[in-house]
C-alpha positions in Angstrom: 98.2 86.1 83.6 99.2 87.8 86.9 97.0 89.8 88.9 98.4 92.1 91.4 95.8 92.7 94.9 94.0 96.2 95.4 95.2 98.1 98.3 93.2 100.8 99.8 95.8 103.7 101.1 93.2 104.6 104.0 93.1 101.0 105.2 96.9 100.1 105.0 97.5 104.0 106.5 95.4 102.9 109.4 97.3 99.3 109.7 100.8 101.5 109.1 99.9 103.6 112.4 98.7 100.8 114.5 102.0 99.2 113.6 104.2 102.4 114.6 102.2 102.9 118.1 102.0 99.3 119.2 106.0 99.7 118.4 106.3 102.5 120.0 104.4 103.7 122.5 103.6 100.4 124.0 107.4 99.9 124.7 107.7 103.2 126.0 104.5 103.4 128.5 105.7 99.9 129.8 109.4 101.1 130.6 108.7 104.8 131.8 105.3 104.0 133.7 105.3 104.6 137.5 104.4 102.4 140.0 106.0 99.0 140.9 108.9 98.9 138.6 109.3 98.4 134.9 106.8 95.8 133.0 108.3 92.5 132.1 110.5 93.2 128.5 108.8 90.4 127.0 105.5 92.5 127.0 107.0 95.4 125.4 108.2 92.7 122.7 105.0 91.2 122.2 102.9 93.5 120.0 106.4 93.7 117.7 105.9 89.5 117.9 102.5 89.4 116.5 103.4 92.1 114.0 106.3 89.9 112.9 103.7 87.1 111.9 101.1 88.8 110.4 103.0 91.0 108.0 104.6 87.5 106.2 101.5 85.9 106.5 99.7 88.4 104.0 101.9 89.7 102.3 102.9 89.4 99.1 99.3 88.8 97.4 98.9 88.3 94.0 96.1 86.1 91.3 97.4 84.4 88.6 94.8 83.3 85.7 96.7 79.6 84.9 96.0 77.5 82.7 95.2 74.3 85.5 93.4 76.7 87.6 93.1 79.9 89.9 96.3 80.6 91.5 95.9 82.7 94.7 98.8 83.8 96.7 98.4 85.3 100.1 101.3 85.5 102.4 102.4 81.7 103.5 99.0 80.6 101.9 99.2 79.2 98.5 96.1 77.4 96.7 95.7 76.4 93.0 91.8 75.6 92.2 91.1 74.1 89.5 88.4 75.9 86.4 85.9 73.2 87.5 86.1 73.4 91.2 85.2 77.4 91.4 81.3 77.7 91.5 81.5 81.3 92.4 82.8 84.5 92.6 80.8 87.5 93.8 81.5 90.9 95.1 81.3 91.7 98.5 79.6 94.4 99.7 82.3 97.3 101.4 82.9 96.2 105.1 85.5 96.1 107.6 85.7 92.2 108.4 89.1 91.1 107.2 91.8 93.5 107.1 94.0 90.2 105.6 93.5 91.3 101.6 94.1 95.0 103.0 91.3 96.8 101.1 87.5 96.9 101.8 86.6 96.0 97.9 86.6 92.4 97.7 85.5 89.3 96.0 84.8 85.8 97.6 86.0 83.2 95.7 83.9 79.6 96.4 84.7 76.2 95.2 83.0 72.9 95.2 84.4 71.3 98.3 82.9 74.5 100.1 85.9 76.8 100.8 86.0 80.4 100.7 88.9 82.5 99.6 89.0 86.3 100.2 90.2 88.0 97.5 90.7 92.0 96.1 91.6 92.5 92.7 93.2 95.9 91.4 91.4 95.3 87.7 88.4 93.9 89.1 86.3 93.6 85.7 89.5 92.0 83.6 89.7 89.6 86.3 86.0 88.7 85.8 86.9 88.5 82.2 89.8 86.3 82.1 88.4 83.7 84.6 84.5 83.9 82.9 86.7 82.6 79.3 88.1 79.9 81.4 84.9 78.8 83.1 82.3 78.0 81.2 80.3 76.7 83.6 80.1 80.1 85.5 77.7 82.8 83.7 77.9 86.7 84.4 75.8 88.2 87.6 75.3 91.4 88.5 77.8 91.0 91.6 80.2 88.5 89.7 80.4 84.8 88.4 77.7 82.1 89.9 76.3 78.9 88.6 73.4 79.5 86.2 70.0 79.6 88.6 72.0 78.6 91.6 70.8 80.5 94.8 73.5 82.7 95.9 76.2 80.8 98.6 76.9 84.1 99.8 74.7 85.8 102.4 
C-alpha cells in the first residue's frame, strides 16, 4: 500500500521563490552590477547548480506499506526496513529543521541499527494504522508507535 508525502503549500511556496530569485536575480545583479567588470559566469550558474541537485535528490517521495518491510522513497534515497527492525515512529513536533520532506508535519522513523528517517505522511493516522497491523512489537503512543515502556529515542 502506497503512501504519497504531505506537502505544505506555504513551505514549498517559500522554496518555489527562493528557486525563482536565486535564478533570477542572482544572474542578473552579477551581469548588470557596476564596478570592475561583470562577475565570473560560473557564479551566476552556481545557485542554478545546487538547485539542479537538490530538486532530484528529494523528489519524488512516497511510503509503501510492503509486505518485507517499510519502503521509503526520497529522491535518489531508497531504504526498505524490515517490520522487525522499526522500534519507533513518533511525531515531531512543527519546526523548520529539514525542508528535505517539504512540510513541517513529520514523523521520525527509527530502526534497530539506530538510523533515523524523516518522514511526512498525507494520511498520517492510516499510516499509523497499516504499519501498527504489521508490527506487533510496536504499541500505540500518544505521538506515534514506540516499544512498550521504552524511554522515548527522540528528544
Amino acid at each position: 500500500m502506497r503512501f504519497a508525502t504531505k506537502f505544505d503549500r506555504w513551505l514549498v511556496t517559500v522554496l518555489a521563490l527562493t528557486v525563482i530569485l536565486t535564478a533570477g536575480v542572482i544572474p542578473v545583479v552579477a551581469f548588470t552590477a557596476p564596478g570592475k567588470g561583470m562577475a565570473p559566469w560560473w557564479l551566476a550558474l552556481t545557485p542554478l547548480a545546487i538547485w539542479a541537485i537538490v530538486i532530484p535528490a528529494t523528489l519524488p517521495q512516497y511510503y509503501e506499506v510492503r509486505p518485507d518491510g517499510l519502503f521509503i522513497r526520497q529522491g535518489w534515497r531508497r531504504a526498505l526496513i524490515p517490520w522487525v527492525s522499526l522500534i519507533e515512529i513518533r511525531h515531531l513536533m512543527s519546526d523548520l529543521r529539514s525542508a528535505g520532506v517539504y512540510s513541517a508535519d513529520r514523523l521520525v522513523v527509527v530502526t534497530r541499527e539506530s538510523k533515523r528517517f524523516l518522514i511526512s505522511v498525507a494520511e498520517r493516522e492510516r499510516f499509523l494504522a497499516e504499519v501498527s497491523r504489521r508490527c506487533p512489537q510496536l504499541q500505540q503512543e500518544p505521538f506515534g508507535l514506540a516499544l512498550p515502556l521504552a524511554p522515548p529515542t527522540i528528544v
